[in-house]
FIKE-767515 format. One record per residue (C-alpha): residue in three letters; x, z, y. Coordinates in steps of 0.05 Angstrom, whole numbers, plus 5000, padded with zeros to 4 digits. Layout:
<recs>
ALAXZY;...
</recs>
This chain:
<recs>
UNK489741704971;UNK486142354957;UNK490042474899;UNK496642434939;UNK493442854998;UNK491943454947;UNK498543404915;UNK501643434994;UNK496244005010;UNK497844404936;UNK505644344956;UNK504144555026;UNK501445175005;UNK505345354948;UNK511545315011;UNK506245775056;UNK505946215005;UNK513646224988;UNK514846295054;UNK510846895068;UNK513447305012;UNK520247185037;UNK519447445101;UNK514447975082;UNK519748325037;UNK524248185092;UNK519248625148;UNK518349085089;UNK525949245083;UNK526649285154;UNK520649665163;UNK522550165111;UNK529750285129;UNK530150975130;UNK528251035053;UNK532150495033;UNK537850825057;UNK536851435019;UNK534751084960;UNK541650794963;UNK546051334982;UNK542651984953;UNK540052274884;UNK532152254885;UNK532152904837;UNK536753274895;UNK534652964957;UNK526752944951;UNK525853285007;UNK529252715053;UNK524552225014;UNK518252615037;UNK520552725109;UNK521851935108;UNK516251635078;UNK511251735137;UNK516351285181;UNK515150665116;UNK507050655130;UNK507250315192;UNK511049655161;UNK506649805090;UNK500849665138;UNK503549045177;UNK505448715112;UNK498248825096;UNK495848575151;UNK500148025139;UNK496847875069;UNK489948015099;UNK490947505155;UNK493847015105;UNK487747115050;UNK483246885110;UNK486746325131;UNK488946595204;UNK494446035220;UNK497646605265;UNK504746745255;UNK507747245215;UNK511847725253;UNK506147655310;UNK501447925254;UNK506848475233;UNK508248665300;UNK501548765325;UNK498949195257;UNK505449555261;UNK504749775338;UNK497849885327;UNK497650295260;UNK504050625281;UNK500851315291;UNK495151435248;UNK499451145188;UNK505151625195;UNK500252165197;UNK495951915135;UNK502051875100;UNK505152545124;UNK498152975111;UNK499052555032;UNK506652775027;UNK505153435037;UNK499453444991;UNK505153124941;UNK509853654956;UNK505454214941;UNK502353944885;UNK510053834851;UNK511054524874;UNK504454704833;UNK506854364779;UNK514054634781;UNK510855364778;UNK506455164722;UNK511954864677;UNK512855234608;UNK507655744618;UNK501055834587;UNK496855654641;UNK501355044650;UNK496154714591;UNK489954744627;UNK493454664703;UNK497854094688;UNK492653664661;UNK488953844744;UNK495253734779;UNK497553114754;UNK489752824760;UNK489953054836;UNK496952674836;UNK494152024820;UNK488852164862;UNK492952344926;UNK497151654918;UNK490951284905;UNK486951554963;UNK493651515009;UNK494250704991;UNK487050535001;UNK487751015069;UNK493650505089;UNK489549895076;UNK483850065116;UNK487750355170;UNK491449605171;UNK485449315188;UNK482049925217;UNK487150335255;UNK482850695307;UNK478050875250;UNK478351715246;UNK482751935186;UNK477452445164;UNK472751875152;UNK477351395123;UNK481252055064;UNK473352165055;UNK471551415034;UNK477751265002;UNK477451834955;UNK470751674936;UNK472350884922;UNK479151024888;UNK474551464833;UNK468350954831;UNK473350354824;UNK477950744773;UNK479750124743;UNK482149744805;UNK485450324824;UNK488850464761;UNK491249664759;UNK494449874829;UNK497650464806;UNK500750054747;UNK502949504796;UNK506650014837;UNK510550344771;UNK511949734748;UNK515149544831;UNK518750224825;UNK521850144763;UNK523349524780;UNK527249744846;UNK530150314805;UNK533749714751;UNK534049144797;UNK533949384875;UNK535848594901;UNK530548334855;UNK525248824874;UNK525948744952;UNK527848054959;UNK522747714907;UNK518548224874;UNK516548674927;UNK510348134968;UNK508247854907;UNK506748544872;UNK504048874936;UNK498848324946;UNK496748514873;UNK495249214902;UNK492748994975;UNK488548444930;UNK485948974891;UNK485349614947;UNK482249094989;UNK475248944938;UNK475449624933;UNK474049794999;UNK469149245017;UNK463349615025;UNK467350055079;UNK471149455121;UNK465648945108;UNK458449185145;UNK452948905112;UNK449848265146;UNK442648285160;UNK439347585159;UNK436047405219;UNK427947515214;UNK422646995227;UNK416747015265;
</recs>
């Protein structure tokens, strides 16, 4: 009997979890619309711009699909698309600007490097620029998983922590970095493979990951109750 009730509970959750990834990378696609259709219909090397004017309208659905995985890694039997549709409405704002005040950081740091490339001060800068890079993208996608869970928190605070927990858990947030090269390159080979199967399961990696990271921010210390 219990044998037969974890085997119906194991295949239960391996259709939850089937389930979810499916319609997360559907939300996702949806969500991110705009830069799929440039991905599809323009050349990234030409069109960057467009990309960085577009990515800032993606955050909002990056952060309901984490809230989605968030919700789901605690067991919260609410439903999907009311979990998307409430992080979406209610990270709407402060994501697109997180993400637009990070693009712009991008751009000018490209711009930087653009400058920098084949001169003699290009060997000492470079090595800066590309460091900031990393950092920018890895602040920017702890900044969208707090803001998931913690939209009304004030963007100063949240750049200031997540910049400060992307460098003391380099390794976590180098793992996340990888996870998303190996997603893009991925999309870049196999687009239909990346966004229909790929995308949830690699993303959880990172919110998995982005979330430890930040649990000394999102999770306030408990105090035990004293005694008399």
């Amino acid at each position: 009997m219990n044998t037969a009730r974890l085997r119906h509970t194991t295949i239960n959750t391996m259709f939850d979890g089937v389930y979810l990834a499916l319609i997360s990378n559907i939300l996702l696609v949806v969500g991110c619309l705009p830069l799929m259709l440039l991905a599809f219909t323009t050349d990234a090397t030409r069109s960057w711009p467009l990309y960085a004017l577009a990515a800032p309208l993606c955050a909002p659905a990056l952060c309901g699909v984490f809230a989605v995985m968030s919700a789901y890694s605690a067991g919260d039997p609410g439903g999907i698309l009311r979990t998307f549709g409430h992080a979406w409405r209610a990270s709407a704002r402060p994501a697109m600007l997180w993400t637009a005040a990070a693009m712009a950081a991008l751009v000018v740091l490209a711009v930087d490097a653009r400058a920098a490339w084949g001169h003699r001060a290009g060997a000492l800068t470079l090595p800066v620029l590309a460091t900031l890079t990393l950092l920018t993208v890895a602040t920017a996608l702890l900044g969208l998983v707090t803001i998931a869970e913690r939209p009304t928190a004030p963007l100063r605070d949240v750049a200031r922590a997540c910049a400060y927990l992307a460098v003391r858990r380099w390794y976590l947030t180098a793992a996340s970095l990888l996870v998303l090269a190996l997603l893009a390159q991925l999309f870049l080979a196999r687009p239909a493979i990346a966004l229909g199967l790929a995308a949830a399961p690699l993303l959880y990696v990172v919110w998995a990951n982005s979330r430890f990271s930040l649990r000394a921010a999102l999770d306030p210390p408990t105090t035990a109750p004293q005694t008399t």
